[in-house]
N, C-alpha and C positions, 0 to 999 in steps of 0.2 A: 451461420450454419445453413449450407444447402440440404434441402430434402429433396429427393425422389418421391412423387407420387405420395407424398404423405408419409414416407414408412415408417421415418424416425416419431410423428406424431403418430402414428397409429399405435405403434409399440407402447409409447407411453400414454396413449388411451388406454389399451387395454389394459396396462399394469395397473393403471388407476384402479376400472372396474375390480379387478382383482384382488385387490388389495382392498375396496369398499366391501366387500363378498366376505372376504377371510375379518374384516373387524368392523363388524357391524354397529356395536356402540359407537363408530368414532364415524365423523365427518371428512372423507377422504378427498382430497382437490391437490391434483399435481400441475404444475405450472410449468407446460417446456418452456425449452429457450425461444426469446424472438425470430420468428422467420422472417422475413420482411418481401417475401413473395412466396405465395402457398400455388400450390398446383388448385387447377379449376376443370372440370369435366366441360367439355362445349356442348351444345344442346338447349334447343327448349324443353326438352325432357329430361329426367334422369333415369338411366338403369341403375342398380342392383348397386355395381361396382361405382358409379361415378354418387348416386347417392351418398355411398360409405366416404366417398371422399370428401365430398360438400360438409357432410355432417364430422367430420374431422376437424376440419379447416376452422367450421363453427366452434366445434366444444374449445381450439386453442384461443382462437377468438374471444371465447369467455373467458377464459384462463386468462388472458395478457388483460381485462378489461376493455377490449377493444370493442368501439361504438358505433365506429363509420368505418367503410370499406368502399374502394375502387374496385370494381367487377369486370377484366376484361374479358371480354367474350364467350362469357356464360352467362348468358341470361336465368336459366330454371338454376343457378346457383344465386345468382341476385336475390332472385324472387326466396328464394330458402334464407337467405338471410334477413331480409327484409320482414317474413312474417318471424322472424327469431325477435327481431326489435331493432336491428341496425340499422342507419343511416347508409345506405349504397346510392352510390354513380355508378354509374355504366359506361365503358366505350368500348367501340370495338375493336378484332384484331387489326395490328401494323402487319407487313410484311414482315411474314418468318416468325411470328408470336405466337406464343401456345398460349389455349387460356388461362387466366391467374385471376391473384386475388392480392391485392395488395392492401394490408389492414393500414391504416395510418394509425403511426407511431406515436402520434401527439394527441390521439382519439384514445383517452383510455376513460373508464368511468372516474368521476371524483369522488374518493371517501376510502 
């Protein structure tokens, strides 16, 4: 499943939220499908728009149980994951790479 920029995770972030909002007794956690390359904001910093995206990437991140993560060429996305609790490497861009985020597959929590 390729995403654009998050959308298809974002959508299903917010239906989560939304659905935790509408039934409040219950404990709501929707699980997308596997990405196996998430978009990444480049920067040492984040604005606004690449923040939402980082923090996207994360909550699927939760969702799959993913532990460690490969950070290319976003560093102030590393660093967001790393104070979440993850395990990140860093490298930089190849020729003609945008930045990503690639959760490994085999990095899930046990239990």
């Amino acid at each position: 499943m390729r995403q654009s920029k998050g959308g298809g995770l974002e959508s299903i972030r917010a239906e989560e939220a939304r659905l935790a909002q509408e039934q409040r007794a219950w404990r709501v956690a929707l699980v997308p499908p596997f990405v196996a390359r998430l978009p990444a904001p480049a920067g040492e910093v984040l604005n606004e728009e690449g923040a939402a995206t980082a923090q996207t990437a994360l909550w699927a991140m939760q969702r799959w149980g993913v532990v460690r993560a490969r950070v290319v060429g976003a560093p102030a996305v590393a660093a967001l994951l790393r104070e979440a609790g993850l395990d990140v490497t860093e490298a930089p861009l190849g020729n003609g790479q945008a930045p990503h985020i690639i959760p490994e597959a085999g990095a899930a929590r046990e239990g």
